[in-house]
N, C-alpha and C positions, 0 to 999 in steps of 0.2 A: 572548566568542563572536564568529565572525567568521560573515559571511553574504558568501558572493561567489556574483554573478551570472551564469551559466555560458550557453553553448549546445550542441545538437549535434543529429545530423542522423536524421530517422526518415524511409523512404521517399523521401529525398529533399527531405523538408521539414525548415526549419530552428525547433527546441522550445525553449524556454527552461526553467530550471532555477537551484536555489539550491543549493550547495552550503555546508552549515554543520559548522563546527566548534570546537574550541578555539582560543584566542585564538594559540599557541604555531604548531600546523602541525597538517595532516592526520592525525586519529587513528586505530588500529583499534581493532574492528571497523567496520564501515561498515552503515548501514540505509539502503535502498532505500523511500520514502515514497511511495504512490500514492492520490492523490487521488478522490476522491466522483465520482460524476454531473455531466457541465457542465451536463448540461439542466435542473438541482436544485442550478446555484449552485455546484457543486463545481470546486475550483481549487486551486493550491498553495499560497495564502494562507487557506484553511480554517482553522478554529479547533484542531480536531485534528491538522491536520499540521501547523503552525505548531508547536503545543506538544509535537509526538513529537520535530520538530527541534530547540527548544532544551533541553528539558529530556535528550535524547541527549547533546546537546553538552557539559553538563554532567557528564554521566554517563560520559564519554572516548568517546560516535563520534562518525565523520562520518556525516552523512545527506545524500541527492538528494533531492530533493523537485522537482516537472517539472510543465507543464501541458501536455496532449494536444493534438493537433492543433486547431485552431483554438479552443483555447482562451487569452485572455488576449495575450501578443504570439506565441503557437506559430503557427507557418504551415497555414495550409490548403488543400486542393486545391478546397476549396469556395468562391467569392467572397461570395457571396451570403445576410446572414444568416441568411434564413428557410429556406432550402433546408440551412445547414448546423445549426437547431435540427431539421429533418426526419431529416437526416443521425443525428443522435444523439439523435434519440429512437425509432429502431430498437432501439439498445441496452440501452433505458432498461426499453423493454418484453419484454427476453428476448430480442430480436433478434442479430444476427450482431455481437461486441463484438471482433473479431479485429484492428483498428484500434487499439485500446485496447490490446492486448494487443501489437501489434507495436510501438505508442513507447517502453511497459513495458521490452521486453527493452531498445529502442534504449539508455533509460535506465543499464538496468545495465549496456550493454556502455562506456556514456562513465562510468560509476563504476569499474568496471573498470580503464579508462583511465586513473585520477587514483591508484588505490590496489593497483594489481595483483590479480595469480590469488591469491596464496598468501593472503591476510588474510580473516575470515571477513565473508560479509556475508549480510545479514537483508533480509525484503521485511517491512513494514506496512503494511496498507492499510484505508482507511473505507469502508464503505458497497459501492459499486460498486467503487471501489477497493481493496477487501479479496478482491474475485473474481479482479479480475481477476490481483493480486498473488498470489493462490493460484495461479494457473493459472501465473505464471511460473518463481512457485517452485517448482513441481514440476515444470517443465520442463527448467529450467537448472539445470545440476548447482555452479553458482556459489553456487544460495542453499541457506543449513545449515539455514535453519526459518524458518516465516514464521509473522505473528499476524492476523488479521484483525477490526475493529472492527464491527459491524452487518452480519456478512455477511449480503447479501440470498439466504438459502437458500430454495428456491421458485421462483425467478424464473430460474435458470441452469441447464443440466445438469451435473454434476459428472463425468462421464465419462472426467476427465481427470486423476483421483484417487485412483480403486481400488488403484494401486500403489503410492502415495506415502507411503513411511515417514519421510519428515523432521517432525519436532515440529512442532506446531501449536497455535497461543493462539488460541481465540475466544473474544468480550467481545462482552454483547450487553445488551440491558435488555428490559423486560417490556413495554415501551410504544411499541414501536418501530413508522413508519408501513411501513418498508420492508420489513417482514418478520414472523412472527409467531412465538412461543416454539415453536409445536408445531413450527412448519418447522426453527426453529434447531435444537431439539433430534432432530429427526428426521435433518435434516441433518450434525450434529454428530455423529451416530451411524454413522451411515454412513464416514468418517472412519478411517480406518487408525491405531491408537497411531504414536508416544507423540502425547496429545493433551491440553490440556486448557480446559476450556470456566470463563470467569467472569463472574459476575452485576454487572451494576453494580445496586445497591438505589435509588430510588425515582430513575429517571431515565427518557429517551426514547431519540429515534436520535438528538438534540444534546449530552448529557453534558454543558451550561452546568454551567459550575463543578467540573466533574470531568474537565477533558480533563489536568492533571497528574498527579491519581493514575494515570489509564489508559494512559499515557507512562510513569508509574515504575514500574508494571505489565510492560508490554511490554519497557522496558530492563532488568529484573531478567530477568524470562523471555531475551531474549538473551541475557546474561550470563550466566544458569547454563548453556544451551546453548554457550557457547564453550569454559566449565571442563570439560565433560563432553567437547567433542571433544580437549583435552587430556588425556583419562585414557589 
């Protein structure tokens, strides 16, 4: 498995980025990996995106995996610590997350760039990052289907979804702090086919010791959605 260290440019600010793959060359399909909450410790070295990227790799993609703006070495327009946890924790509370969403695309358009138009590619995303990974996946007509990990349903408007027929994996657990089953299931409902919703059994919003199954998870669901745009 090879991990190379990438950069590229969102608003003018310059993001850092892992790209991982098989030891040989850049594989397809490709997965777009979008990290948690910075203000909740989330970053591209998360426990879950860490293991969606190798256990992918494994599996034949490549994956991005990135950290948003002033997060980790990502540039910010913000100098100022305290002002830039102020900065996102707008977000954090429901607030304006359109920042997030704009490095997101920046992302995919430098995945893009390394694996072209034609090969299929996926968004996965934790927590906050399974929002906002929704919201690009259905914006960009680049992503075939995206899965989202702990989506925080409740705290977002979904407005941006009503029309969205590309397949979608939710995974969620019963004990989660960022969200509650009735919201997921509420929100999961709402949700345009093909869709579908799974339990992880006695876990929280951290999956300790279960972020591989939930990675073999999400690369089988790829994978059948590739065979299926092949029919």
């Amino acid at each position: 498995m090879v991990e190379e260290y990438i950069h590229f440019y969102s608003n003018n600010l310059r993001l850092e980025g892992i790209l991982t793959y098989d030891e040989d060359s850049l594989s397809f399909p490709a997965i777009l990996i979008c990290a948690p909450h910075p203000n909740l410790g989330g970053d591209m070295d998360n426990n879950i995106t860490t293991s969606i990227a190798r256990v992918s790799a494994d599996r034949g993609f490549t994956s991005l995996r990135f950290n948003y703006r002033g997060v980790g070495n990502s540039e910010c327009h913000i100098k100022d610590i305290a002002q830039r946890f102020q900065y996102w924790d707008v977000s954090l509370n429901g607030g304006d997350y359109t920042d997030a969403v704009t490095d997101t695309h920046s992302a995919l358009n430098f995945l893009i760039s390394q694996i072209g138009k034609e090969h299929g590619i996926f968004v996965a995303g934790y927590s906050f990052g399974a929002f906002v990974g929704m919201r690009v996946g259905a914006e960009s007509k680049y992503i075939k289907a995206f899965a989202g990990i702990s989506i925080p349903f409740g705290r977002y408007p979904l407005n941006f979804l009503p029309e969205c027929k590309k397949s979608k994996l939710c995974i969620y657990s019963q004990n989660d702090f960022s969200t509650t089953v009735k919201d997921t299931l509420k929100g999961f409902e709402s949700l345009l086919p093909p869709k579908t919703l799974e339990l992880m059994e006695n876990s929280d919003h951290f999956y300790r010791g279960q972020e591989d199954l939930i990675s073999q998870k999400i690369c089988t669901f790829f994978t059948d959605q590739g065979k299926e745009s092949t029919r």
